[in-house]
Each structure stands twice: as C-alpha cells, then as structure tokens.
mmCIF file of the N, C-alpha and C atoms, coordinates in Angstrom:
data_MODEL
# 
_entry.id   MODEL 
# 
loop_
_atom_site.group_PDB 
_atom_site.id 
_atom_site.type_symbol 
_atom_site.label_atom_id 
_atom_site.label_alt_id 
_atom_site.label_comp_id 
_atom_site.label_asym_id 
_atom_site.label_entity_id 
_atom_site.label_seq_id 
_atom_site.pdbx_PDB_ins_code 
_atom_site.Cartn_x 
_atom_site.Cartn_y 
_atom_site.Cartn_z 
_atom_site.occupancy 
_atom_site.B_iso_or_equiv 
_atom_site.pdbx_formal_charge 
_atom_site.auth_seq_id 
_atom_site.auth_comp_id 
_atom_site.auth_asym_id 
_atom_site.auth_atom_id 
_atom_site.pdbx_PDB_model_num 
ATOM 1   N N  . UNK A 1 1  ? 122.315 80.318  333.421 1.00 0.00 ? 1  UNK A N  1 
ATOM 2   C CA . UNK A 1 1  ? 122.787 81.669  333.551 1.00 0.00 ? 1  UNK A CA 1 
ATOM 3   C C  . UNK A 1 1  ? 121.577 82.598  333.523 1.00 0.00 ? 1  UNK A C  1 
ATOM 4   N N  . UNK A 1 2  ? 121.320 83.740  334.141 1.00 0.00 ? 2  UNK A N  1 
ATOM 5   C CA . UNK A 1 2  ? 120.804 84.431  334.229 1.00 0.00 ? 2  UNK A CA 1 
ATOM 6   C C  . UNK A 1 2  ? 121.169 86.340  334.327 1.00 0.00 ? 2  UNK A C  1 
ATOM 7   N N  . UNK A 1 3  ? 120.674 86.539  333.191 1.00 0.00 ? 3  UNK A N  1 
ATOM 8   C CA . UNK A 1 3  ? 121.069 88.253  333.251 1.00 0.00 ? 3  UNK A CA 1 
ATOM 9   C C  . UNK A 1 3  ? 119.764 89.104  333.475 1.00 0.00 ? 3  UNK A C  1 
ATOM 10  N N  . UNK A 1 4  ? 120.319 90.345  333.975 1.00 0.00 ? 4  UNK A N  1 
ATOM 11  C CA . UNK A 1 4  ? 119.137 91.454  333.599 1.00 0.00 ? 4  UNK A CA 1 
ATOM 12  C C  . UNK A 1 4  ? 119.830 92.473  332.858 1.00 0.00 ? 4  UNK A C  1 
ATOM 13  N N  . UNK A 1 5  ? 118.945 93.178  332.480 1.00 0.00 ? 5  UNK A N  1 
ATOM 14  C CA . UNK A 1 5  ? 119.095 94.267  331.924 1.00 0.00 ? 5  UNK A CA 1 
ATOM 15  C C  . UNK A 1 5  ? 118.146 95.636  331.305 1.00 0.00 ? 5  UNK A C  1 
ATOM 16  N N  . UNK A 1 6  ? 118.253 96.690  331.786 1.00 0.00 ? 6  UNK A N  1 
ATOM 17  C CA . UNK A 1 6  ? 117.491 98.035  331.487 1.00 0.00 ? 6  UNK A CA 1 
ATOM 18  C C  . UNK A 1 6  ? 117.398 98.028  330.023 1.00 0.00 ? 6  UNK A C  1 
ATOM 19  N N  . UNK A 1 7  ? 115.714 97.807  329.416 1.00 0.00 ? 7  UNK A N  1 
ATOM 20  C CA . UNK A 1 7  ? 115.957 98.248  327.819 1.00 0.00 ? 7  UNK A CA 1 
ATOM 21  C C  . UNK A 1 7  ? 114.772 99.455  327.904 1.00 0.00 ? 7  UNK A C  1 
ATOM 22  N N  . UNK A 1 8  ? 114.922 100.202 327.123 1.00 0.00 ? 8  UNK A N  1 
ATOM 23  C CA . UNK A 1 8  ? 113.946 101.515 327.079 1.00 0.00 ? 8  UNK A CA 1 
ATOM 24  C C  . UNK A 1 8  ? 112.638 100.842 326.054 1.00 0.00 ? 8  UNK A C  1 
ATOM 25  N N  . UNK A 1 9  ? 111.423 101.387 326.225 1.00 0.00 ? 9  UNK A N  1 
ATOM 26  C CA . UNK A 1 9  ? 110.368 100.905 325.789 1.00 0.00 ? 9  UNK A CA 1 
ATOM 27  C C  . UNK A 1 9  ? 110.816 100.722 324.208 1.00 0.00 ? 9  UNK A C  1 
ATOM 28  N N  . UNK A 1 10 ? 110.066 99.964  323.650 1.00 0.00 ? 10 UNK A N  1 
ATOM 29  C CA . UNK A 1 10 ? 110.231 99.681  321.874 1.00 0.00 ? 10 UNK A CA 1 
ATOM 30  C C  . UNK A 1 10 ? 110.215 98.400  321.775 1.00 0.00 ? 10 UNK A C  1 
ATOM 31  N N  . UNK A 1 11 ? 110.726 98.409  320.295 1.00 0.00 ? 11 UNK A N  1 
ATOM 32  C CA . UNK A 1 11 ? 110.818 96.437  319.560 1.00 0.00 ? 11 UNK A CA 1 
ATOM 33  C C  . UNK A 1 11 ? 111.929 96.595  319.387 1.00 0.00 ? 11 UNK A C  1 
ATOM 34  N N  . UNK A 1 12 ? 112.172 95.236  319.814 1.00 0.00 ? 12 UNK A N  1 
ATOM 35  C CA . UNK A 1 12 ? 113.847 94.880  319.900 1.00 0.00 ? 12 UNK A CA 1 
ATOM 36  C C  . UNK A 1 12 ? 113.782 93.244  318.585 1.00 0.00 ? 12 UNK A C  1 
ATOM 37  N N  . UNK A 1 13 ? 114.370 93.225  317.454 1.00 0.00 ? 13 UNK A N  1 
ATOM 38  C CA . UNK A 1 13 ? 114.427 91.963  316.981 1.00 0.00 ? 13 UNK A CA 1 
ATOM 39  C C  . UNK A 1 13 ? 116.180 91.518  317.257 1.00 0.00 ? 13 UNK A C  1 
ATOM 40  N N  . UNK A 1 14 ? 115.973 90.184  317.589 1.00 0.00 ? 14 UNK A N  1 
ATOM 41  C CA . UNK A 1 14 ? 117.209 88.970  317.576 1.00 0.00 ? 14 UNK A CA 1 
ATOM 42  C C  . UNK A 1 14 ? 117.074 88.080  317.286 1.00 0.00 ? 14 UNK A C  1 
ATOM 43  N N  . UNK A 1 15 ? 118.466 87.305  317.425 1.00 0.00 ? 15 UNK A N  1 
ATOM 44  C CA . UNK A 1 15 ? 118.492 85.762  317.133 1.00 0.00 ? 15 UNK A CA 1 
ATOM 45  C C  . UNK A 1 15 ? 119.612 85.472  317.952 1.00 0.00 ? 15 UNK A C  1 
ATOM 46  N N  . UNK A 1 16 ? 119.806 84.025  318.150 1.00 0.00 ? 16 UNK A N  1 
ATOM 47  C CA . UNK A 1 16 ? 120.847 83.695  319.090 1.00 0.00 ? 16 UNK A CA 1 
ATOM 48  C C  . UNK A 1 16 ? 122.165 82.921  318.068 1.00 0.00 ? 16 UNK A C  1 
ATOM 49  N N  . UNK A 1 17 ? 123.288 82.859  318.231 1.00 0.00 ? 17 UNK A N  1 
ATOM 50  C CA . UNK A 1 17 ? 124.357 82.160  317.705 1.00 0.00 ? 17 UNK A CA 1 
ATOM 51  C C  . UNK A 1 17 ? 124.551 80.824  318.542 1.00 0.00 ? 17 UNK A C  1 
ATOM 52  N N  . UNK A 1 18 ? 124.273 79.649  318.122 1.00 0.00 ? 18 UNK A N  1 
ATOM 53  C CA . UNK A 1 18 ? 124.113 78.581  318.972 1.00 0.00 ? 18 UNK A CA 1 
ATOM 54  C C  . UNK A 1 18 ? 125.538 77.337  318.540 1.00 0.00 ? 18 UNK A C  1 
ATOM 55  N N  . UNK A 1 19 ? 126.535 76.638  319.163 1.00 0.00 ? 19 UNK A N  1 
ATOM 56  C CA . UNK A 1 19 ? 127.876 76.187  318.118 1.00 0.00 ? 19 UNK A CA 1 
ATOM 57  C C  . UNK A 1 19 ? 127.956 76.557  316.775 1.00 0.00 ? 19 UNK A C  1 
ATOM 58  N N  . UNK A 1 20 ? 127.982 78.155  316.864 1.00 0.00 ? 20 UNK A N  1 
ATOM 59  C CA . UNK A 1 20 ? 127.811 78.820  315.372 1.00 0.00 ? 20 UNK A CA 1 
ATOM 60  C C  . UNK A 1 20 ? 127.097 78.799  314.508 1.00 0.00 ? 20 UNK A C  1 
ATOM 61  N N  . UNK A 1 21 ? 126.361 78.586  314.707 1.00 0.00 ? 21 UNK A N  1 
ATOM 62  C CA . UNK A 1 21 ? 124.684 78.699  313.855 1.00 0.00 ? 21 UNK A CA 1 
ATOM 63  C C  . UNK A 1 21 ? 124.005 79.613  314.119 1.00 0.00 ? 21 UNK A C  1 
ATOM 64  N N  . UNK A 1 22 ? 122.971 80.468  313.611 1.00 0.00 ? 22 UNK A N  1 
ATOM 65  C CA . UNK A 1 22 ? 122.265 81.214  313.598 1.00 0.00 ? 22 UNK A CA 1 
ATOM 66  C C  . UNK A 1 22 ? 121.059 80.978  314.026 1.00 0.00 ? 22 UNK A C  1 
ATOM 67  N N  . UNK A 1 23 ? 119.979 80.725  314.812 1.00 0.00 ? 23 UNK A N  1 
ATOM 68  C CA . UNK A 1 23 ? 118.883 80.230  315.238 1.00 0.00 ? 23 UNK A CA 1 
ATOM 69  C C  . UNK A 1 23 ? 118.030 81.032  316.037 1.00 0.00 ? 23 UNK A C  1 
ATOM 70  N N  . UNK A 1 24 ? 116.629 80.559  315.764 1.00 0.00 ? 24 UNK A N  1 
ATOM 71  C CA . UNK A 1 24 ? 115.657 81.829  316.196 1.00 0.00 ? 24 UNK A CA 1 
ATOM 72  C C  . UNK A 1 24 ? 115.708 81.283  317.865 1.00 0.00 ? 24 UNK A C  1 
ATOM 73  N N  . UNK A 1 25 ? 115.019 82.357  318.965 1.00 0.00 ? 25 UNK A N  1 
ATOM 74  C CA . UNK A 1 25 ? 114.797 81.340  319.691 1.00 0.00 ? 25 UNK A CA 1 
ATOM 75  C C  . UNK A 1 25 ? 113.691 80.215  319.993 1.00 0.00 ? 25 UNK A C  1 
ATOM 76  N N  . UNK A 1 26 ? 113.664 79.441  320.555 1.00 0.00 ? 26 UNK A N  1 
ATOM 77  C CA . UNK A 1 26 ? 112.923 78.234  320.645 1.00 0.00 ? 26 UNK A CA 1 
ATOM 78  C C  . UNK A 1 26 ? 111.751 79.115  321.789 1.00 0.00 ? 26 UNK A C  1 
ATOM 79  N N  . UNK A 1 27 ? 112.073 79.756  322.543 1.00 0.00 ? 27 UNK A N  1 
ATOM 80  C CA . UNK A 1 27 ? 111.035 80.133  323.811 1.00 0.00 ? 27 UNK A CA 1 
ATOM 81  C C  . UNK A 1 27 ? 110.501 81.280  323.165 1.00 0.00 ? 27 UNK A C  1 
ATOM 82  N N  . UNK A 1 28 ? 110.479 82.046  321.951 1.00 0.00 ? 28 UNK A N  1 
ATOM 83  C CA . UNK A 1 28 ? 110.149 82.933  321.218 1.00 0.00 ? 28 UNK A CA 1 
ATOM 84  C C  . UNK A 1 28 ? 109.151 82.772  320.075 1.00 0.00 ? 28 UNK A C  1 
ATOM 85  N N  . UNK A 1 29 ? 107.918 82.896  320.067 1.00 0.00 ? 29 UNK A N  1 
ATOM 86  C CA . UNK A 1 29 ? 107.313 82.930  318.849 1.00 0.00 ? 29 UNK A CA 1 
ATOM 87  C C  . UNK A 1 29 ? 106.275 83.762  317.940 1.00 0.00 ? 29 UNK A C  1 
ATOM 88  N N  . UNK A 1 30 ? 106.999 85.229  318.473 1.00 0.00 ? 30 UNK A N  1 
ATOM 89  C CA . UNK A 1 30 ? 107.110 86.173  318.231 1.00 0.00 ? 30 UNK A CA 1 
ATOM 90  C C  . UNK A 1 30 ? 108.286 86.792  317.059 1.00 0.00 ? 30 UNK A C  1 
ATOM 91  N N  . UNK A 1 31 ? 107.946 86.257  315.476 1.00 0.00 ? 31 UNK A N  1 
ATOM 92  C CA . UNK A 1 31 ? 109.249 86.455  314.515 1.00 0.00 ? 31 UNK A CA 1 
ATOM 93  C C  . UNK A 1 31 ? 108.562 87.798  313.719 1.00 0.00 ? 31 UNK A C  1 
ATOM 94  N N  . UNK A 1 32 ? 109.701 87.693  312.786 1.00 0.00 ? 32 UNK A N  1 
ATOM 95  C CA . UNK A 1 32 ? 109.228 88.648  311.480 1.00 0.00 ? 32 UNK A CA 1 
ATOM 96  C C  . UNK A 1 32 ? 110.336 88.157  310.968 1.00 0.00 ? 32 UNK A C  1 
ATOM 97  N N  . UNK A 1 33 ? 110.156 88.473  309.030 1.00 0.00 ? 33 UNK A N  1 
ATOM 98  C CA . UNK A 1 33 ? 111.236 88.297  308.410 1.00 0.00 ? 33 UNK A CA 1 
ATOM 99  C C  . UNK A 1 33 ? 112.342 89.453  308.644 1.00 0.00 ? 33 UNK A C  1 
ATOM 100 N N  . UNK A 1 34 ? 113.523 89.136  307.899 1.00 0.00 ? 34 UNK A N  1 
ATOM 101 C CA . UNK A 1 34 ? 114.877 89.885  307.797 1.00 0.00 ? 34 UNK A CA 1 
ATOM 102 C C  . UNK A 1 34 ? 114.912 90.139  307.051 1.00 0.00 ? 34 UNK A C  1 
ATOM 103 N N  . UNK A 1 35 ? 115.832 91.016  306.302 1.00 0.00 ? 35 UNK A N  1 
ATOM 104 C CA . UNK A 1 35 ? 116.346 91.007  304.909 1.00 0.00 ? 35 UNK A CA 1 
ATOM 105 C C  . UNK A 1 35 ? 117.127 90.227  304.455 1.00 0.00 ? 35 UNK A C  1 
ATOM 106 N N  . UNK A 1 36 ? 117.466 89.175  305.136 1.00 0.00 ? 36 UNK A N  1 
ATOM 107 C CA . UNK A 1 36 ? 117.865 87.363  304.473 1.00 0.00 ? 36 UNK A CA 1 
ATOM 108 C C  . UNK A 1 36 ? 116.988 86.796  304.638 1.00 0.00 ? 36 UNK A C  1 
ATOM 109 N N  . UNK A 1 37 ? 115.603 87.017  305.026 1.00 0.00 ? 37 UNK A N  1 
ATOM 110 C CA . UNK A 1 37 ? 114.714 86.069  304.748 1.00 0.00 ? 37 UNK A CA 1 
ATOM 111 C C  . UNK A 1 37 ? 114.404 84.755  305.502 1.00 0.00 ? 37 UNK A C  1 
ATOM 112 N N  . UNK A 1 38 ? 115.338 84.857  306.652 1.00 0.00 ? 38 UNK A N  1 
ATOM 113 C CA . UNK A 1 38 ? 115.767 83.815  307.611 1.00 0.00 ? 38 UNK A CA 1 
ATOM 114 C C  . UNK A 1 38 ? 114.648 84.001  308.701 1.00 0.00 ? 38 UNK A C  1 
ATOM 115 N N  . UNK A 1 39 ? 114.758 85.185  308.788 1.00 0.00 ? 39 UNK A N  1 
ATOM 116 C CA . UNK A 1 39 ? 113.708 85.502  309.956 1.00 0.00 ? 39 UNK A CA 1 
ATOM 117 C C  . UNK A 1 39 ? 114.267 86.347  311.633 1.00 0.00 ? 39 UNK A C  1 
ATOM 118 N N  . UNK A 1 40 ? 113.409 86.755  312.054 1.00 0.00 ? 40 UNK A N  1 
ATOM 119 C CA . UNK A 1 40 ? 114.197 87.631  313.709 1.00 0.00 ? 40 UNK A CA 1 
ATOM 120 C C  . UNK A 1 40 ? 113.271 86.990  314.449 1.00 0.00 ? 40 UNK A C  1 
ATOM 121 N N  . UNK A 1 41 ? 113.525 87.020  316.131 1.00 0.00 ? 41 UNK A N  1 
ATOM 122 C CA . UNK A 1 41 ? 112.878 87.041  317.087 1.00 0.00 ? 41 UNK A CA 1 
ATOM 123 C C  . UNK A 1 41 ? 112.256 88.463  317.444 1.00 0.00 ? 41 UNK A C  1 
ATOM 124 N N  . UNK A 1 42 ? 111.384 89.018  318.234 1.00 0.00 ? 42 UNK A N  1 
ATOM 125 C CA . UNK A 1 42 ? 110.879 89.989  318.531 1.00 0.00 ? 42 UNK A CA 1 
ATOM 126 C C  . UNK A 1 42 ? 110.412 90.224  319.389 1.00 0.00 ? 42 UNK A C  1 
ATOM 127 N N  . UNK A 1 43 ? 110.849 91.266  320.161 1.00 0.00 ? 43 UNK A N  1 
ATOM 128 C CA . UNK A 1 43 ? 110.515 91.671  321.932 1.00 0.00 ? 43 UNK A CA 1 
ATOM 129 C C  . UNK A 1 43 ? 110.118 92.487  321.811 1.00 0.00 ? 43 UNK A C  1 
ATOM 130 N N  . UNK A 1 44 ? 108.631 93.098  322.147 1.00 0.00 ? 44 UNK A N  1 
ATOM 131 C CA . UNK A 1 44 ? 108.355 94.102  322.728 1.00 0.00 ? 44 UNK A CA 1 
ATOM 132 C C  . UNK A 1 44 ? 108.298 94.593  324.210 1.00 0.00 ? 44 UNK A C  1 
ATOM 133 N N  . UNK A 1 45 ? 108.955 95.707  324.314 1.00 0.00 ? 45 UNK A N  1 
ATOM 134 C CA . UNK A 1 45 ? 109.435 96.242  325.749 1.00 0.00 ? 45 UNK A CA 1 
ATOM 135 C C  . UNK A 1 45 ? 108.428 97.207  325.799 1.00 0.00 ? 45 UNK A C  1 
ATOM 136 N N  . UNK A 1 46 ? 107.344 97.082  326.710 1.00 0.00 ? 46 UNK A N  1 
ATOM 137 C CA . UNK A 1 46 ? 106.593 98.026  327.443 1.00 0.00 ? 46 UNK A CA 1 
ATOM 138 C C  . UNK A 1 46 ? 107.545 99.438  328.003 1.00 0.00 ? 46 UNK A C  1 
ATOM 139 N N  . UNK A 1 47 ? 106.345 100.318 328.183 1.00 0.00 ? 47 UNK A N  1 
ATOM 140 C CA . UNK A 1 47 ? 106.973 101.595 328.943 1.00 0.00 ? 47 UNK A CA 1 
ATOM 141 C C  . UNK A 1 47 ? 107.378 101.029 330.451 1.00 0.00 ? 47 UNK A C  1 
ATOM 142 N N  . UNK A 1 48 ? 106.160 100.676 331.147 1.00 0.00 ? 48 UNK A N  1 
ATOM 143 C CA . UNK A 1 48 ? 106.234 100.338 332.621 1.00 0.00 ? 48 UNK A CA 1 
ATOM 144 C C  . UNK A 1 48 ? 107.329 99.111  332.943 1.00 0.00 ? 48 UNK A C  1 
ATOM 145 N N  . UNK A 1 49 ? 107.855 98.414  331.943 1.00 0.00 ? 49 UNK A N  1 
ATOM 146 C CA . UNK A 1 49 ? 108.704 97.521  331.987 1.00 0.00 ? 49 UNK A CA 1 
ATOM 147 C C  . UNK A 1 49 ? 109.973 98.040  332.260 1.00 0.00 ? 49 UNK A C  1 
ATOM 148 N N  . UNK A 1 50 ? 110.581 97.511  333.663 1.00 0.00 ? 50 UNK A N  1 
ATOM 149 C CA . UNK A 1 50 ? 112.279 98.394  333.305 1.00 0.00 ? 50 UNK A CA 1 
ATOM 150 C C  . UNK A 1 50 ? 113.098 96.989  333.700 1.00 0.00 ? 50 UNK A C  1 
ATOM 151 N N  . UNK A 1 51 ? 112.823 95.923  334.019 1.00 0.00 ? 51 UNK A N  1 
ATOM 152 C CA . UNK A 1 51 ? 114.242 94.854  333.774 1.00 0.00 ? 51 UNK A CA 1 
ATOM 153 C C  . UNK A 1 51 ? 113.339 93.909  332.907 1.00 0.00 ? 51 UNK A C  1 
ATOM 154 N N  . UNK A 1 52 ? 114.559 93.087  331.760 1.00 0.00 ? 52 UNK A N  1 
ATOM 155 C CA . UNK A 1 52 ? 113.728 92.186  331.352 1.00 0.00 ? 52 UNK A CA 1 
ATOM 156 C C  . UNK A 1 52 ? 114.845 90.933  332.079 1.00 0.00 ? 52 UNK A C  1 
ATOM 157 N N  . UNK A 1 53 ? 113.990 89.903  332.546 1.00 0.00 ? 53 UNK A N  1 
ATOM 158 C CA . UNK A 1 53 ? 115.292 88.892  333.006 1.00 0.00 ? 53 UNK A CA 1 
ATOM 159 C C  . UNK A 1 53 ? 115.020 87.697  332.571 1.00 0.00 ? 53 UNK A C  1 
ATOM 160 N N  . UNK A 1 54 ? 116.361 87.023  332.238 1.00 0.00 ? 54 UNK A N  1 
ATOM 161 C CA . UNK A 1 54 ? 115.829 85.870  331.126 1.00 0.00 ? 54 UNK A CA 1 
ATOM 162 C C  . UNK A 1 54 ? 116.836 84.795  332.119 1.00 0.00 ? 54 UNK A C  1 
# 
C-alpha cells in the first residue's frame, strides 16, 4: 500500500499498531522517549518538503 500526504514543516513523533501491539518502526531509527518510556518514531518534515510518500 502506498499513501501520500501534505504535512506542514515540523517533528512529527509515531508508532505503528501492528496485530495490536504497539511497535516502533523497523525502517525508522530516528526515536526519542515517551512519557511511557517505550519510546516514538520521529519525522522531521522540511519546509521545501510538501508530500511525504511511504
């Protein structure tokens, strides 16, 4: 599957829900902690950047 989508410049942190689990991503190794301590993924979106497509 493949999406795009318009994000405005900044840091974006996530994680993915995988058969209901919580998990960082694997193609990501770019983290920081959470306030559970589990940890986020982390995207930084450039200005000049306007689709990110995954």
């Amino acid at each position: 599957m493949e999406i795009s989508c318009y994000l405005p410049a900044g840091k974006y942190t996530y994680k993915l829900i995988v058969d209901g689990k919580w998990m960082l991503d694997p193609g990501n190794n770019n983290t920081e902690q959470n306030e559970f301590g589990t940890g986020n993924c982390v995207l930084w979106v450039s200005p000049e950047s306007e689709f990110l497509e995954k």
